[in-house]
C-alpha positions as CSV (number, residue, x, y, z in Angstrom):
1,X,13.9,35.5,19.0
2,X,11.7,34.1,22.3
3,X,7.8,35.3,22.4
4,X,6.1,33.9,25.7
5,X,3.3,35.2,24.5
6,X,2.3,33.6,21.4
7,X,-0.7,31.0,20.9
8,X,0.3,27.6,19.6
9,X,-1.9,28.9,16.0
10,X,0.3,31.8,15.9
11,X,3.6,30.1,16.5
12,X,3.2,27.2,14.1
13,X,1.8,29.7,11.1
14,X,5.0,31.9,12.1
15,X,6.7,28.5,11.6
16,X,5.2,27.6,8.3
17,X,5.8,31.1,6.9
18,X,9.5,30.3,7.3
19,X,9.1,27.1,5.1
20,X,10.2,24.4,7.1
21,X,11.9,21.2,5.5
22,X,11.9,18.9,8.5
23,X,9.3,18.9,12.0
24,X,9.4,16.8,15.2
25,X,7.0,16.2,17.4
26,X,8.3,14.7,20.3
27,X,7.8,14.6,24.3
28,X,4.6,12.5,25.0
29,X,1.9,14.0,26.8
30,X,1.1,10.1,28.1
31,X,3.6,7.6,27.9
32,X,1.8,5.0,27.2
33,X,-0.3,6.3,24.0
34,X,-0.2,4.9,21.0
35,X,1.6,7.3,18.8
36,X,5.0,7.6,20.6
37,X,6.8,10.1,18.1
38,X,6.0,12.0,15.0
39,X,8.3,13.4,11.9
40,X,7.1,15.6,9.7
41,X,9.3,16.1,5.9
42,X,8.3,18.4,3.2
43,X,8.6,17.1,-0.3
44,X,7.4,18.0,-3.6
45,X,4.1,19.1,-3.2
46,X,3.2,18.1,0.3
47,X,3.9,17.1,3.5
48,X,4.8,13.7,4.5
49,X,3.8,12.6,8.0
50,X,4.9,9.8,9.9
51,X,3.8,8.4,12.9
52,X,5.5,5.9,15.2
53,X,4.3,3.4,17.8
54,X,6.6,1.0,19.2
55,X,6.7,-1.1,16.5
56,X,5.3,0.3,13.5
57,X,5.1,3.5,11.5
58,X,2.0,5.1,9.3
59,X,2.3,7.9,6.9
60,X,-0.4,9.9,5.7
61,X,0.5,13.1,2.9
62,X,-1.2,16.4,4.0
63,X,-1.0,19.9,2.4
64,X,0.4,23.3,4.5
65,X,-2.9,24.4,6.0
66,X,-3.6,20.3,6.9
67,X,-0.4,20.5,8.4
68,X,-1.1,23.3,10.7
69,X,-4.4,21.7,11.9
70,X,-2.5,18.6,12.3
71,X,0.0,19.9,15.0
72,X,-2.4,22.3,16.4
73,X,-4.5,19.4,17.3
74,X,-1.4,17.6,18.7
75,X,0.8,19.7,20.4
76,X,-0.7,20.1,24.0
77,X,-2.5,17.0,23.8
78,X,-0.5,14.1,22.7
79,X,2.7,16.0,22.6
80,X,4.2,18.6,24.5
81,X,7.4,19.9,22.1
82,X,7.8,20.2,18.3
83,X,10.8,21.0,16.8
84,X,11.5,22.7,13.4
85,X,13.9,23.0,10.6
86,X,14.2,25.4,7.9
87,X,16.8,27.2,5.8
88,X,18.6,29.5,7.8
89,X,17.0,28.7,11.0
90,X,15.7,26.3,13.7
91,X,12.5,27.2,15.6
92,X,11.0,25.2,18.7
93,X,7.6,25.2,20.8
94,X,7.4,23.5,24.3
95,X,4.5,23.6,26.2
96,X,5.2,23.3,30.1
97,X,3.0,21.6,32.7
98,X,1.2,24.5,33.4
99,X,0.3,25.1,30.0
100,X,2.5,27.9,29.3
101,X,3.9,28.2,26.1
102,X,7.8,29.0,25.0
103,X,8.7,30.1,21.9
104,X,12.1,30.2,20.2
105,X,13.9,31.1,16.8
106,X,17.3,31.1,16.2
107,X,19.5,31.1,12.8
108,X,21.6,28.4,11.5
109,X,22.9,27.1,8.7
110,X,21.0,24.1,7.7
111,X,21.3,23.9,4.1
112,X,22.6,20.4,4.4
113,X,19.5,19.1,5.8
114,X,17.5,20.5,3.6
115,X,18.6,19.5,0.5
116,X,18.9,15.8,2.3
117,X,15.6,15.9,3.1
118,X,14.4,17.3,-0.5
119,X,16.3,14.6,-2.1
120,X,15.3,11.8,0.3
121,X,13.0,9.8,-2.1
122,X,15.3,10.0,-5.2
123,X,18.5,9.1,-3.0
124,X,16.3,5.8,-2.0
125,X,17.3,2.5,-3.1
126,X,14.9,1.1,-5.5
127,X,14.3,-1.8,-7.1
128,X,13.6,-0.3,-10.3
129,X,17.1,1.5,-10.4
130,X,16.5,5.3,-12.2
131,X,19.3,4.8,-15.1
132,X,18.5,1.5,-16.3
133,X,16.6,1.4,-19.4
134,X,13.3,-0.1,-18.8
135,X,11.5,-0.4,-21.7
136,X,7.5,-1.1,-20.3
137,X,8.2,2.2,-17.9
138,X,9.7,4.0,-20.9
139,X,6.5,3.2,-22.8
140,X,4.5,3.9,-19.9
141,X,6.0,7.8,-20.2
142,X,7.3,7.0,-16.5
143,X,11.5,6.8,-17.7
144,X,12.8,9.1,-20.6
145,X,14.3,6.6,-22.9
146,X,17.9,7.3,-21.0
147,X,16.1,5.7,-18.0
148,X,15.5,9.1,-16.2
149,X,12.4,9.5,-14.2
150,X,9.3,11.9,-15.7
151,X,9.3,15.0,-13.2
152,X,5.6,14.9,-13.5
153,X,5.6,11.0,-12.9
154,X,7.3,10.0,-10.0
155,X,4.8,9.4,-7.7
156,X,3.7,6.3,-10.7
157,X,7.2,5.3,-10.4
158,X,7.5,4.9,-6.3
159,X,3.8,3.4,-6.7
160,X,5.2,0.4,-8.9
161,X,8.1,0.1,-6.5
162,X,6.3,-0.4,-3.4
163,X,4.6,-3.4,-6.0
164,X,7.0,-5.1,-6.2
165,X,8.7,-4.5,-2.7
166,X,5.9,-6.5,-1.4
167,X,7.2,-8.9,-4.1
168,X,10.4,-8.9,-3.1
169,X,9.9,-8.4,0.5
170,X,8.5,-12.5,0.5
171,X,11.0,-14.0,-2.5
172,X,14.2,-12.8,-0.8
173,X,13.3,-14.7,2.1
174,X,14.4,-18.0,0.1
175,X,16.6,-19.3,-2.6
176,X,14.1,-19.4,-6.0
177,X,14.9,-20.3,-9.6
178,X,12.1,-21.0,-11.1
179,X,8.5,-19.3,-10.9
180,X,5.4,-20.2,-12.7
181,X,2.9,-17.0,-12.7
182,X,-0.9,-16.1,-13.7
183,X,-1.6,-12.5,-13.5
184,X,-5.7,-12.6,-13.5
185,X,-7.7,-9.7,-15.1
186,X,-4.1,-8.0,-16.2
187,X,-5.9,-5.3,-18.0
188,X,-3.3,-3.4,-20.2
189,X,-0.8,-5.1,-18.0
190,X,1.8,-2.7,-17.1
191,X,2.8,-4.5,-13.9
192,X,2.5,-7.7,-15.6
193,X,5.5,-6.4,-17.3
194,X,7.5,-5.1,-14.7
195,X,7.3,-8.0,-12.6
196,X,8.1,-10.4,-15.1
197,X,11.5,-7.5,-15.8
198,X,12.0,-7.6,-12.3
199,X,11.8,-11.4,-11.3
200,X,14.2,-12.5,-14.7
201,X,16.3,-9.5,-15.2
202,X,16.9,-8.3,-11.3
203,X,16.1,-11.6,-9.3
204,X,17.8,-13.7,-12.3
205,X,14.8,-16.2,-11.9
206,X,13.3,-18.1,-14.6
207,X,9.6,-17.5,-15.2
208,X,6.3,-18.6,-17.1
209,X,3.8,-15.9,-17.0
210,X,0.5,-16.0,-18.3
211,X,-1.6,-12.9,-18.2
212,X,-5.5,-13.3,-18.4
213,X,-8.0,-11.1,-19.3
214,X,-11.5,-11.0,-21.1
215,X,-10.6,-8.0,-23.7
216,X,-9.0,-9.5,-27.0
217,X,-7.8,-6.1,-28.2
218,X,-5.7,-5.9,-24.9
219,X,-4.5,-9.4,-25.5
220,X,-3.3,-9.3,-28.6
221,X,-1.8,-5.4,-27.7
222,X,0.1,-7.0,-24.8
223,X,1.3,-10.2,-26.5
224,X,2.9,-7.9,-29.1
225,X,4.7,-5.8,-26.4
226,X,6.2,-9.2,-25.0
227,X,7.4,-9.5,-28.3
228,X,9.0,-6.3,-28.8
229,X,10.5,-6.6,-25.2
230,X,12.1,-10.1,-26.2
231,X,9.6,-11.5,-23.0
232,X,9.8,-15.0,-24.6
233,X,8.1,-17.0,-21.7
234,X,5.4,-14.0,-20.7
235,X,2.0,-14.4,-23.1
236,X,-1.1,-13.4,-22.4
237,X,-4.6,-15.2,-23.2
238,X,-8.3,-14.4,-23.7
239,X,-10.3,-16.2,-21.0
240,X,-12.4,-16.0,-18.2
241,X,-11.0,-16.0,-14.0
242,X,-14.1,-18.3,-13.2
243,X,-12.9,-22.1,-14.2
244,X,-9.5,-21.6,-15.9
245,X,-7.5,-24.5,-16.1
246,X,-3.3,-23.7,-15.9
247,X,-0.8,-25.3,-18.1
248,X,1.5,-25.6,-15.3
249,X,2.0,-26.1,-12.2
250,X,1.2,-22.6,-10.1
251,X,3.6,-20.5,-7.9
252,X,2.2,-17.5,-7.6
253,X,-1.3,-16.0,-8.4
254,X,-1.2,-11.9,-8.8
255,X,-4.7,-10.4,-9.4
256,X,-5.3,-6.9,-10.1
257,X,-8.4,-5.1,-9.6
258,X,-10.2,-8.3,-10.7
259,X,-13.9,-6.7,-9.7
260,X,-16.2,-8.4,-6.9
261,X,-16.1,-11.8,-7.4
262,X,-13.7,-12.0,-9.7
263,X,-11.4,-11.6,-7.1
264,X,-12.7,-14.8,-5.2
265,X,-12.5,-17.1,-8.1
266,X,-9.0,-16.2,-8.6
267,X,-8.3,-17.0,-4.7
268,X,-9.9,-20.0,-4.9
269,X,-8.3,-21.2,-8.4
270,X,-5.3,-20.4,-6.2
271,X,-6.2,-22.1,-3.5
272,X,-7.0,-25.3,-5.4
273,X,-3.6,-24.9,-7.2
274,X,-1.7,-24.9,-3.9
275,X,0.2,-21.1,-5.3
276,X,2.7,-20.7,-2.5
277,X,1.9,-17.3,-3.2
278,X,-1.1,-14.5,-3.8
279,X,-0.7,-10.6,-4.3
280,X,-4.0,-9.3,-4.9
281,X,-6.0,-5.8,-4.8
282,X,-9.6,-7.1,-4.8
283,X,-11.7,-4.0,-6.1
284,X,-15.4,-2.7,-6.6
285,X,-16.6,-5.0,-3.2
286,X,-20.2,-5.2,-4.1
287,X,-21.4,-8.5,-3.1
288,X,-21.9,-8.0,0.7
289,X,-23.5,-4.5,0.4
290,X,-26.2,-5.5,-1.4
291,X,-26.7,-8.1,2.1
292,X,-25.3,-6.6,5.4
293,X,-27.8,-5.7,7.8
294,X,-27.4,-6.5,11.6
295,X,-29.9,-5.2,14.7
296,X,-27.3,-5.2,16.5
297,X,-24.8,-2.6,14.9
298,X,-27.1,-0.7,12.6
299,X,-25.1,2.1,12.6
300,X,-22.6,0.8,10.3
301,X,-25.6,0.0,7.7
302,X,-27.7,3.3,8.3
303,X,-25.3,5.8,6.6
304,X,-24.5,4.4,2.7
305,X,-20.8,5.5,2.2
306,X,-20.2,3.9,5.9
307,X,-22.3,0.7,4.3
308,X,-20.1,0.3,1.3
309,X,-16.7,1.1,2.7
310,X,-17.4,-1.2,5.7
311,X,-18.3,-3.8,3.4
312,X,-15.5,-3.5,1.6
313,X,-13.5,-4.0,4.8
314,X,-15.3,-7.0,6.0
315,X,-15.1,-8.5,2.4
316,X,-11.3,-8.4,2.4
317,X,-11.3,-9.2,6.3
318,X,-13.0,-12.9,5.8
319,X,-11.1,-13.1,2.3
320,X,-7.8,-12.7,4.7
321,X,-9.1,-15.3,7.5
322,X,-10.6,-17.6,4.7
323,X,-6.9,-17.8,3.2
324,X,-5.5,-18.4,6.9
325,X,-8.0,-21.1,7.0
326,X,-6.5,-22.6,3.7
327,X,-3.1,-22.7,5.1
328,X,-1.3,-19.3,4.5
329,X,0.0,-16.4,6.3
330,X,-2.2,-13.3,5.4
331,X,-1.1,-9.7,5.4
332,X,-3.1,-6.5,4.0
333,X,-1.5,-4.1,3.1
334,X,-2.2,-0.6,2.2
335,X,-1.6,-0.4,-1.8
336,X,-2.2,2.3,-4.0
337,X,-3.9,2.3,-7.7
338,X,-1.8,3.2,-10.7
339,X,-4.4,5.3,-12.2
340,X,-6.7,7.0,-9.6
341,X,-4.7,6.6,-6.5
342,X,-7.4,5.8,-4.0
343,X,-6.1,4.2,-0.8
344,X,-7.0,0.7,-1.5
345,X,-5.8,-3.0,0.2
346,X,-3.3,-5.6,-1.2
347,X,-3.6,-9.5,0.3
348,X,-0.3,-10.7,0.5
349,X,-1.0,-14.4,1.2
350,X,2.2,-17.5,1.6
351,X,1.5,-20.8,1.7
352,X,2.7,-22.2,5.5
353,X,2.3,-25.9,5.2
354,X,2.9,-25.7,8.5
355,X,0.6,-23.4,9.6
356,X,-1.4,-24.8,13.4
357,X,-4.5,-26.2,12.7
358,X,-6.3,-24.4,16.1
359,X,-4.9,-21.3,14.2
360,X,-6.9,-22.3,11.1
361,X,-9.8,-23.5,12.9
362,X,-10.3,-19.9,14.7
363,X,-9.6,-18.0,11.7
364,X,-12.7,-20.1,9.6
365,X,-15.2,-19.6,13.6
366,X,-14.3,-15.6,13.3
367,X,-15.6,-15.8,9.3
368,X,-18.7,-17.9,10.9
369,X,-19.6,-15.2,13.2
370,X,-19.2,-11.9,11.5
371,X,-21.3,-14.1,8.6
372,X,-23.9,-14.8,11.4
373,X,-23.5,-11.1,12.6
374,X,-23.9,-9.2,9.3
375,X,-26.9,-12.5,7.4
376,X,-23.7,-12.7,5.0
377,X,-22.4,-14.8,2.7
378,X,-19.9,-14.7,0.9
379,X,-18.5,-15.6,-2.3
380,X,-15.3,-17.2,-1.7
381,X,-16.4,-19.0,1.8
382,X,-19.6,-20.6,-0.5
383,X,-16.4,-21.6,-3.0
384,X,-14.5,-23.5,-0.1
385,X,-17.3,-24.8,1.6
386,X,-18.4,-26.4,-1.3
């Protein structure tokens, strides 16, 4: 089937009536934009989108009718050709240099690509291995207590892989044996218990974990799970972030949703500890939007939600440099929440005893000046600066 005639609207509903399992955006408009290709693959209930520069790709989940606003506002701008699977067929739009669009639909038998593409996310390699029997996931309603995945939970399930493949992408850079851990504010601690599973049964590392928190009827809950899952060096204790004093020498510092401050007391106890390593998604930013104000760029204080999401973003931003400053390697990452699944950011932080000090230096002068900027100060800088 060809159509010269059709609208690019008209052709990519056509295409979405047809259900397609795989898109491809392709043939740059501008080679030298940012956004060199884009793949589109259906899953469950969604869309998954992924966009690649050079170096890096970014994904973003978007239902049909997002979908068709998506590549309507892409094709003929940034891209000039998409490409389309579906079963029984393969459709195409190209858009020539004079703007003239060209339509085609042909059948073919691509049965195999669907159901590769369907199963992509079960056929990936996880770290939590669907079949084993995990007890915290099967008490979590996550694995069936065969180790079979919940239908209606997977997405929990990839959400506590990525966890610890952040983990994991830092630990299997070097040989480890032994790992002492505080998990601050570990609330009702289900990744407490899957990365203490994962670092002794899968890594084969031997571990002291202690998870904190200020709710005793959580405490004593979790300390009886580590009992019933035979966790003999994981405990947890009653007790404030602010001033705890370790029995051990610390490794690694995870904090979870520890809420405003909370979060920079727990960097800086792992600071002063020298923690070669710090995963933490800070949460509930408040201290700096109760401050920010600056003549300069009022327009990112004039609007509230703008006010309290860039806060949040400059809170994490100086909590990043300040950690630089201190002598580790800093990433944020996007993370998401167990429970509510807002987009949120995870520090990964490694100690670099090596790390330049003109590196450190301009990390600590960029805190300085968005302080000056914004009449800031903030929490964890006050901490280190004494």
């Amino acid at each position: 089937m060809k159509n010269r005639d059709m609208t690019v609207e008209e052709a990519l509903r056509k295409i979405a009536e047809l259900s397609p399992v795989k898109i491809v955006l392709s043939n740059v408009a501008d080679k030298e934009q940012r956004i060199q290709k884009v793949q589109i693959e259906k899953k469950e209930k969604y869309f998954q989108i992924a966009e690649y520069t050079d170096k890096q790709v970014f994904h973003k989940n978007v239902d049909e009718e997002e979908l068709i606003s998506f590549c309507i506002e892409e094709l003929g701008v940034n891209f000039l050709q998409l490409n389309a699977w579906m079963l029984g067929g393969e459709a195409s739009v190209k858009l020539t240099k004079k703007g003239k669009l060209l339509f085609s639909l042909k059948k073919s038998d691509n049965s195999a690509l669907a159901d590769e593409v369907r199963d992509n996310n079960r056929k990936k390699n996880y770290i939590l291995e669907e079949g084993r029997v995990i007890e915290p996931l099967v008490d979590m309603g996550i694995f069936t207590k065969e180790g079979k995945i919940v239908s209606s939970m997977y997405d929990k399930f990839k959400q506590i892989n990525r966890f610890i493949e952040i983990i994991d992408d830092e630990l299997k850079k070097k040989i480890i044996t032994h790992l002492n851990i505080i998990d601050f504010g570990c609330g009702k601690s289900y990744l407490t218990f899957i990365v203490y599973y994962y670092l002794t049964e899968i890594k084969k590392i031997k571990v002291n974990m202690i998870g904190l928190d200020l709710k005793e009827d959580v405490i004593k809950k979790c300390n009886n799970a580590a009992k019933k899952y035979g966790y003999e060096y994981l405990s947890f204790e009653l007790g404030d972030i602010n001033g705890y004093s370790a029995p051990f020498k610390v490794d690694m510092v995870i904090t979870l949703h520890a809420c405003d401050m909370a979060t920079d007391f727990a960097l800086y106890n792992a600071i002063n500890w020298g923690a070669g390593y710090i995963f933490s998604v800070p949460c509930c930013q408040h201290e700096l939007n109760a401050e920010i104000k600056s003549e300069t760029f009022s327009l990112m204080t004039r609007y509230g939600i703008i006010k309290e999401r860039f806060s949040a973003l400059v809170t994490d931003a100086i909590r990043g440099n300040l950690l630089e400053y201190m002598g580790y390697n800093v990433n944020l990452l996007e993370f998401v929440d167990l429970s509510h699944t807002p987009k949120n950011i995870l520090i990964r932080a490694v100690k670099n005893p090596n790390k330049a000090e003109n590196v450190k230096l301009r990390a600590m002068d960029e805190v300085k000046r968005m302080m000056e900027e914004f009449g800031l100060s903030q929490a964890l800088y006050r901490m280190i600066e004494g």
